[in-house]
C-alpha positions in Angstrom: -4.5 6.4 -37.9 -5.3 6.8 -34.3 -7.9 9.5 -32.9 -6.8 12.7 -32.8 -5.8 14.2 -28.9 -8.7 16.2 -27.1 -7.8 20.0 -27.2 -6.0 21.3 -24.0 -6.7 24.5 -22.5 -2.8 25.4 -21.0 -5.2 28.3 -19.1 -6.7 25.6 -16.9 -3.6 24.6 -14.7 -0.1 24.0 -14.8 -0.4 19.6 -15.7 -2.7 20.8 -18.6 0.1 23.5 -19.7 2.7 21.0 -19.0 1.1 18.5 -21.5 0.5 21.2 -24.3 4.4 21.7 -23.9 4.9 18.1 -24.4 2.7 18.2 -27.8 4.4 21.2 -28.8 7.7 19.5 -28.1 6.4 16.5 -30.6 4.8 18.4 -32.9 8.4 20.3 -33.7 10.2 17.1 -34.2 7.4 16.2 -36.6 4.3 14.5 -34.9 6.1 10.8 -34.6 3.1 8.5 -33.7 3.1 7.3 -30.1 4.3 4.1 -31.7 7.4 4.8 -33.2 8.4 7.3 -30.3 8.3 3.9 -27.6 10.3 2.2 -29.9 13.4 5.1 -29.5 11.5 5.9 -25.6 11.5 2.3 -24.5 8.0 3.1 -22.7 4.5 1.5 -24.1 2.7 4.3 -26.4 0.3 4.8 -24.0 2.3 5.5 -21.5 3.9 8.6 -23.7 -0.1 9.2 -24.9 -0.9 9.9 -21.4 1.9 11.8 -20.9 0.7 14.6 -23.0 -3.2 14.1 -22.3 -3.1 16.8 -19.1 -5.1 14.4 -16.8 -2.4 14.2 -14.8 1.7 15.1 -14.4 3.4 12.6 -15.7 6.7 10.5 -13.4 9.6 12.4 -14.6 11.3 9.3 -15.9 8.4 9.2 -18.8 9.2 13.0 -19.1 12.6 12.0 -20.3 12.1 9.4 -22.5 9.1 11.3 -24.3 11.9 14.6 -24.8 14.8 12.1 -26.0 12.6 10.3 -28.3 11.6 13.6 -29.9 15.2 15.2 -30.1 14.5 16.9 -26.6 17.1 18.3 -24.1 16.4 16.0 -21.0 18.4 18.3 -18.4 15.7 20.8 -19.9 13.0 18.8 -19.4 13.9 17.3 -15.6 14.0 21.2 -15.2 10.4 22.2 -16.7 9.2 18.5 -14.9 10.2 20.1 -11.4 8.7 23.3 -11.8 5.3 21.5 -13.3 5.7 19.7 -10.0 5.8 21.9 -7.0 2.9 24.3 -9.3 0.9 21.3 -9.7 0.8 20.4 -5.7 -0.1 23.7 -4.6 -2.7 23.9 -7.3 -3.8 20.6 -6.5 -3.7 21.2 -2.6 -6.1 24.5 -3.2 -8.9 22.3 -4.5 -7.7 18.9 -2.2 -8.2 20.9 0.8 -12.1 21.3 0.1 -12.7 17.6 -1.3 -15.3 15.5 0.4 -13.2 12.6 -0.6 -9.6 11.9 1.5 -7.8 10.1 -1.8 -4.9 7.7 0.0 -4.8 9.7 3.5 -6.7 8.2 6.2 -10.1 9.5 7.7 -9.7 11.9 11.1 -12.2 12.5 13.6 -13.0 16.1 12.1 -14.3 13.9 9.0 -16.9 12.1 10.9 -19.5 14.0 8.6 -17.6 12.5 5.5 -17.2 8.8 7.1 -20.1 5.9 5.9 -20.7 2.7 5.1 -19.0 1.3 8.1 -22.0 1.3 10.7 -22.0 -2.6 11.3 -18.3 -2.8 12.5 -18.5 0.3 14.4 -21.7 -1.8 16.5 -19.6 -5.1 16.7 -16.9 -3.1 18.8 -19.0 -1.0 20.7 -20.4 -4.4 21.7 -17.3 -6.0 22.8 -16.2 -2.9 24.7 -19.1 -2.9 26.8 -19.4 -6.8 27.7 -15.8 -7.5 27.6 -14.2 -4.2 27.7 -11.2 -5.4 25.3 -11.3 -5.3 21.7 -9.4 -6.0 18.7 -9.9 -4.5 15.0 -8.1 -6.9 12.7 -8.0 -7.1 8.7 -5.7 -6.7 6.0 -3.8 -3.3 5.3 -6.1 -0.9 2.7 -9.1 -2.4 4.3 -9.5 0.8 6.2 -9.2 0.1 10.2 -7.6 3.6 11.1 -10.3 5.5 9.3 -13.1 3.3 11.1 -11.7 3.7 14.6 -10.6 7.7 13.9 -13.5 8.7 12.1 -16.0 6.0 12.8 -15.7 5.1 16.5 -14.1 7.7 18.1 -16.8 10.4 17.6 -19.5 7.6 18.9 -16.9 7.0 22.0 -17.0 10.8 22.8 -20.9 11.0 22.2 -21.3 8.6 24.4 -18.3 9.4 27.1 -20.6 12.7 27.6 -23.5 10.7 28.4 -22.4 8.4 30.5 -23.5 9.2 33.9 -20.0 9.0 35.4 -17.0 10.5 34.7 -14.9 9.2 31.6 -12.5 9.9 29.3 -11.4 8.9 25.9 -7.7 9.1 24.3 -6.5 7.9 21.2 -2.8 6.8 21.9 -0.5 5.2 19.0 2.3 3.3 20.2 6.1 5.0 19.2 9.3 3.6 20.6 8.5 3.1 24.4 4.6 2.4 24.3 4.9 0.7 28.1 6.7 3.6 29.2 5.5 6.5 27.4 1.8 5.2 28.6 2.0 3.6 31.5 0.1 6.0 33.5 -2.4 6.6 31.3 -3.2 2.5 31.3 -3.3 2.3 34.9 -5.8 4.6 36.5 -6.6 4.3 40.3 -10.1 3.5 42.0 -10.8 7.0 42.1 -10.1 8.1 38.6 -12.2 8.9 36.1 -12.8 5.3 34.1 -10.2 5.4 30.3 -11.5 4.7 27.2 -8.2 4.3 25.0 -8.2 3.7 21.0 -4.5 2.2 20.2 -4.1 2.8 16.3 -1.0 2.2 14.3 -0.3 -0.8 16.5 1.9 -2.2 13.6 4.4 0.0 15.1 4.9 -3.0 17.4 5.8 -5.6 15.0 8.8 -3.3 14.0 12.2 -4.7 15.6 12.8 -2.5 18.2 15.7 -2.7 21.2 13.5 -3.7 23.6 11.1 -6.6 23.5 10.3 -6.8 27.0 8.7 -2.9 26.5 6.7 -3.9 23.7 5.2 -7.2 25.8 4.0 -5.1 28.7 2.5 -2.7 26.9 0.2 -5.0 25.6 -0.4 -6.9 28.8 -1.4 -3.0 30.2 -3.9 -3.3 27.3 -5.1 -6.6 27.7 -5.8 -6.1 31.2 -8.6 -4.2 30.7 -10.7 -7.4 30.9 -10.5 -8.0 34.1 -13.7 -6.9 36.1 -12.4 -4.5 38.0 -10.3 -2.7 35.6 -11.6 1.2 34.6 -10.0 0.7 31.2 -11.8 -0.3 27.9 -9.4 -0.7 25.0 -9.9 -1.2 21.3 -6.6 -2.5 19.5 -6.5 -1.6 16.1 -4.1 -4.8 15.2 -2.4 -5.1 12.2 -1.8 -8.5 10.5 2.0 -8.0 10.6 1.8 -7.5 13.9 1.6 -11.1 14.1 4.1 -12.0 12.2 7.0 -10.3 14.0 5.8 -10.9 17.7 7.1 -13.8 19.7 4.8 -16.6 19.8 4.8 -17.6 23.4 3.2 -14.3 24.3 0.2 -15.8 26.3 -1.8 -12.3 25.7 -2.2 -13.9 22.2 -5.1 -16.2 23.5 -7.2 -13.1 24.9 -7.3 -12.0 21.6 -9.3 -14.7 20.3 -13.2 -14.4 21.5 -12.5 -10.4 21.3 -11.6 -9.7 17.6 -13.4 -8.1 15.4 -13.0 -8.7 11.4 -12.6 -6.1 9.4 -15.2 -7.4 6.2 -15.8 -6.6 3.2 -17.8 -3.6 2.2 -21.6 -4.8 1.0 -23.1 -2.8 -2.3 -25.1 -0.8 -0.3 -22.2 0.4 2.2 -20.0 0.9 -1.2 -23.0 3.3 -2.5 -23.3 5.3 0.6 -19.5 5.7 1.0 -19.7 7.0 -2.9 -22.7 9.2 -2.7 -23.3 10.6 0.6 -19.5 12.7 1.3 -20.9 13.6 -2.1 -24.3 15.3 -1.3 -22.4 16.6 1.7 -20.7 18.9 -0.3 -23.6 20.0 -2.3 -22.3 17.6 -5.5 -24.3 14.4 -7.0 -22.2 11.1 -8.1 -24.0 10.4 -11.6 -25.7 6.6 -11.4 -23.6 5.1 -13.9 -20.4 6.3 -12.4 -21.6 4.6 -8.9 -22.7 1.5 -10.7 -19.0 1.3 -12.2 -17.1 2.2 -9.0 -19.4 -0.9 -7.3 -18.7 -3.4 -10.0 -14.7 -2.1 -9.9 -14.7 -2.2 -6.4 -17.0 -5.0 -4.7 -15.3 -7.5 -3.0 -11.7 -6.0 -2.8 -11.8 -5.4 0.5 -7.8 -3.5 0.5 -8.8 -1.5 -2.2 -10.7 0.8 -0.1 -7.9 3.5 -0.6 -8.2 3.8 -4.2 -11.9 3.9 -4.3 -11.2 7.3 -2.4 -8.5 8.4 -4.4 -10.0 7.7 -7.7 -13.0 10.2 -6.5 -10.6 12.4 -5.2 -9.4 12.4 -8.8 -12.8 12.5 -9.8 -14.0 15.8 -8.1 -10.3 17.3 -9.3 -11.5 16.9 -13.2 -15.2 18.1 -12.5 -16.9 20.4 -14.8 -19.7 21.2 -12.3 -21.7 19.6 -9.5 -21.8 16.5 -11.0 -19.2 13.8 -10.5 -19.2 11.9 -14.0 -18.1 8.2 -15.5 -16.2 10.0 -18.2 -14.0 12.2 -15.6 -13.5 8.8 -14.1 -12.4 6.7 -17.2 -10.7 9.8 -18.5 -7.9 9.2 -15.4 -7.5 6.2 -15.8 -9.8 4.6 -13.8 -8.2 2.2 -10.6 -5.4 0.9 -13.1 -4.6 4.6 -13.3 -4.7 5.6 -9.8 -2.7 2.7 -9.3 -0.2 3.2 -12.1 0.3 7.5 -11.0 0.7 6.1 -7.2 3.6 3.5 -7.8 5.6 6.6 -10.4 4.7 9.4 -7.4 5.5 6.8 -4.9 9.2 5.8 -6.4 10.2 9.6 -7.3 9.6 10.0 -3.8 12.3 7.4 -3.0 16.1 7.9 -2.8 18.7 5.9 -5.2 19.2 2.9 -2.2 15.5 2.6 -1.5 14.8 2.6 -5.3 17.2 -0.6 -5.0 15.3 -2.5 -2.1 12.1 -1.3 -3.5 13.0 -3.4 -6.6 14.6 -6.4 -5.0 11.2 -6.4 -2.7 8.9 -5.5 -5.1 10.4 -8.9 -7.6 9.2 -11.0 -4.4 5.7 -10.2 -5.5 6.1 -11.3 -8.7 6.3 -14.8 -11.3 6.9 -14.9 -14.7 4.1 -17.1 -16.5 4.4 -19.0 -20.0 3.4 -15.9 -21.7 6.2 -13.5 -21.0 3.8 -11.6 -18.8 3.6 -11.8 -14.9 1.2 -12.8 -12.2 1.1 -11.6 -8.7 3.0 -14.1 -6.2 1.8 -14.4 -2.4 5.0 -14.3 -0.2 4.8 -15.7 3.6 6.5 -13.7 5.9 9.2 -15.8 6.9 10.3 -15.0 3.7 10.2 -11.2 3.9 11.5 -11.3 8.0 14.7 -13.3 6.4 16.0 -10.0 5.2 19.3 -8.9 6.4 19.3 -5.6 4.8 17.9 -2.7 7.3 15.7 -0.5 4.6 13.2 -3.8 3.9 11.6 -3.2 6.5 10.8 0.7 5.9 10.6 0.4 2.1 7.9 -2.6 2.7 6.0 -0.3 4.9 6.3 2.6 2.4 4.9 0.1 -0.4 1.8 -0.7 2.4 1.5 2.9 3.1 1.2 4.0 -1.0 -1.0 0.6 -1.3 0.4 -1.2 -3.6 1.2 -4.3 -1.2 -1.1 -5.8 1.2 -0.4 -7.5 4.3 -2.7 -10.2 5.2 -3.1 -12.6 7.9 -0.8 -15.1 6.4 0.8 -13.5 3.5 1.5 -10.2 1.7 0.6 -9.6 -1.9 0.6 -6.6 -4.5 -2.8 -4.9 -4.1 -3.7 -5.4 -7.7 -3.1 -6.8 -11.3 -2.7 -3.3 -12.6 0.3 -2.5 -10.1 2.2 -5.2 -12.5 0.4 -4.0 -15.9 0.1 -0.3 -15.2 3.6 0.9 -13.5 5.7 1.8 -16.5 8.8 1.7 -14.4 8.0 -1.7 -12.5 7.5 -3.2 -15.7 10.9 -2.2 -17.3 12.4 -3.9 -14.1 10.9 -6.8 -14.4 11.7 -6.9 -18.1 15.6 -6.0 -17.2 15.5 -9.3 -14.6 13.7 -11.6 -16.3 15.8 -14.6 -16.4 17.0 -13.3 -12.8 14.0 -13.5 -11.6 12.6 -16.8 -13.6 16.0 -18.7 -11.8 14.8 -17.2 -8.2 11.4 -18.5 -8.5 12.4 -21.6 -8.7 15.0 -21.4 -6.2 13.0 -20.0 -3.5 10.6 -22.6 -4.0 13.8 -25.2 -4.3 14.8 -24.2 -1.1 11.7 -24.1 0.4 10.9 -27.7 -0.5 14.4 -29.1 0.6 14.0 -27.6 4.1 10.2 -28.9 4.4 11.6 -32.4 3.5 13.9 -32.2 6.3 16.8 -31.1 4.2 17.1 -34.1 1.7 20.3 -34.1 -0.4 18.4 -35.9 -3.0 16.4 -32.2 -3.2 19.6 -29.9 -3.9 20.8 -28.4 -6.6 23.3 -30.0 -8.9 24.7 -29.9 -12.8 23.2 -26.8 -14.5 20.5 -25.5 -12.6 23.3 -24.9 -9.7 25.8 -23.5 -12.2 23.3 -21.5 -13.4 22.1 -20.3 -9.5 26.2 -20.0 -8.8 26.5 -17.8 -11.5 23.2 -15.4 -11.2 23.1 -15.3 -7.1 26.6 -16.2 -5.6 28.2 -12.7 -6.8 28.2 -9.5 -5.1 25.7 -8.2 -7.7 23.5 -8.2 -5.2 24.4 -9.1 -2.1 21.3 -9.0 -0.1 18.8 -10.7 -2.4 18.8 -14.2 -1.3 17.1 -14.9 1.9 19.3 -16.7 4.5 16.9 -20.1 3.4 18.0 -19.2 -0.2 21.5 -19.1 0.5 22.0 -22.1 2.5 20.4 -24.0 0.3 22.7 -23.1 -2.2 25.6 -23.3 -0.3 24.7 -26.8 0.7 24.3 -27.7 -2.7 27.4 -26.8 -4.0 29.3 -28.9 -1.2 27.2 -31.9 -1.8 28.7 -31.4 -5.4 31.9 -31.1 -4.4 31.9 -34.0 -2.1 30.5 -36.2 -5.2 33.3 -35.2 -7.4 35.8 -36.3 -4.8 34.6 -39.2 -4.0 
């Protein structure tokens, strides 16, 4: 028999009267256990447990299945989910707006009271500003660069701006469209204007594919030209690791980059503490020990889960009873693998039917089925995700780095945890739908990518089975941008060096 559901108090808000509707909803069609309702609900019984536990609103596709598999009117429910909704965000915004913590949204200059544990890298680029007057902020997405240079740098920039004996300014710029153009001015004062401090964030906005190349390569050169000696610019590049990947190569800028980059590293115990405790105390609340000595252990060395250490206190200080921030309020959402698991469902209700599409095909890149029937995250290199023909990759990959469930890294992009896989209800049906689909495409995108590092060897291709098997999954119009162009001329070549065998 399993342990009886805390009491909800429907007074409280509209999630915790939404779940006592739920119950009630179960409790008419005669209590079913959790168990027997995900055999009719095709959802895990947790997943229809939390449903109805009011720590949070539920995705409206567990809404569903938890009304059909207790003889529920869905078109009812989809109607009771939307109101719960738009109630829940303006209750939730009410108490959000006064939250020392900033849950997925980055820190602003205005929060400067609320930003710590980042001292050390603020030091490294004030250093390279001064002596070399150029620097770059580099690290993986979720590690928490546009925070740092908003919140962290900018308000030391201004400080000392005012101080400096001479006259100088400081902008923050992000790039858009036209960056040459739009700021071409700005990057060239004369001898007798003040000297220009500039903070470029967002510079991944460069890496998109935009008309123009030859705008995006002068910008930059406007930027990196603040090294010269006589230049009254100092520039700090907050640079992306796609960035990288989508510029040309031969950009000879690249090589100024080098010996003035600063790495974004990973936050020590001591910088996790005060980035815990102290937005805390600024707001008149105390973090209980044993909840910062689980939020360390959860946290330490995952330097792109930064994010979700401030959402899941931003969670936190929603649930709190008084001025206390507890461990149980933080086990009872969840923990990471619920902050997670609530981000992907809030993330793909937010999608339309196509981007639901490519966020699936994308989404299986970071995937591989093991020998358990379970799945393990796969690192993809980005000539594998740049090999996509269809135009919403690109903004659907930057929506799943902007709800941080994929990070970009130097050399490869990855789902930001385990739990994305093990916690995401919906992800996990999907992969369950493709699982042979997406056992055959593992090993043909490492076929493929074997045959063309062997120089295109017709010994490697496919033949017999495995390529009637591949014909039969991937050469249809089931899907017609799945394969990568790699994928698909390896295929291709395959089944003429079949053909050519059976003639001859």
């Amino acid at each position: 028999m399993g342990r009886p559901e805390k009491p909800l108090d429907p007074g409280e808000g509209p999630v915790q009267r939404f779940a006592s509707e739920l119950r009630a909803l179960r409790s008419d069609a005669g209590s079913p256990t959790y168990r027997s309702m995900a055999c009719r609900a095709h959802y895990s019984p947790t997943a229809l447990a939390q449903a109805a536990a009011g720590d949070r609103l539920p995705s409206l596709a567990v809404v569903v299945a938890f009304a059909r598999a207790c003889g529920g009117n869905p078109d009812e429910w989809q109607q009771r989910w939307s109101r719960a909704a738009e109630e829940s965000a303006a209750f939730r915004d009410d108490d959000v707006a006064l939250s020392p913590y900033r849950g997925l949204e980055r820190f602003e200059s205005e929060q400067r009271h609320l930003f710590f544990g980042r001292d050390r890298v603020v030091d490294s680029l004030l250093d390279l500003i001064r002596t070399k007057r150029f620097a770059a902020l580099s690290g993986p997405s979720g590690s928490g660069k546009s925070s740092l240079l908003r919140a962290g740098l900018l308000p030391v920039l201004r400080d000392a701006a005012r101080c400096a004996g001479h006259p100088v300014t400081v902008h923050l710029i992000t790039p858009g469209p036209r960056p040459a153009t739009t700021y071409e001015q700005l990057l060239s004062p004369g001898a007798d204007d003040p000297e220009r401090w500039i903070v470029v964030d967002e510079s991944h906005e460069l890496g998109t594919p935009v008309p123009d190349l030859d705008e995006r390569l002068r910008f930059v050169e406007l930027l990196v030209a603040a090294r010269r000696p006589e230049s009254r610019l100092r520039v700090v590049l907050n640079l992306r690791p796609d960035f990288l990947w989508w510029c040309p190569r031969r950009t000879p800028w690249l090589d100024a980059l080098t010996d003035c980059t600063v790495r974004m590293p990973g936050m020590t115990s001591a910088e996790l503490r005060e980035a815990i405790v102290r937005p805390a105390a600024a707001a008149g609340l105390a973090v209980e020990r044993d909840l910062t000595a689980r939020l360390i252990d959860d946290f330490l060395g995952q330097p792109t889960m930064l994010p979700m250490l401030s959402d899941a206190l931003l969670r936190v200080w929603c649930r709190r009873r008084g001025r206390v921030l507890t461990l149980t309020d933080y086990e009872e959402t969840g923990g990471v693998q619920g902050s997670l698991a609530t981000t992907a469902e809030e993330m793909f209700d937010r999608l339309c039917a196509r981007q639901r599409l490519t966020a699936r095909r994308v989404l299986r890149r970071f995937v591989a089925p093991d020998e358990n029937r379970s799945y393990v995250r796969r690192p993809v290199r980005p000539s594998e995700l740049r090999a996509f023909e269809d135009r919403e990759t690109r903004p659907v990959l930057n929506t799943l780095v902007g709800a941080r469930l994929v990070t970009l890294g130097e050399n490869s992009a990855e789902l930001t945890h385990d739990a994305v896989i093990s916690e995401s209800p919906r992800l996990r049906r999907w992969l369950e739908e493709d699982r042979e689909r997406l056992l055959h495409h593992r090993y043909l995108t490492e076929a493929a990518g074997a045959w063309q590092e062997l120089g295109h060897d017709e010994c490697d291709l496919y033949r017999g089975k495995r390529l009637a098997i591949a014909e039969s999954l991937f050469l249809s119009c089931q899907e017609p941008d799945e394969l990568t162009g790699l994928e698909r001329e390896f295929l291709t070549a395959s089944r003429h060096a079949q053909g050519h065998r059976h003639a001859a």
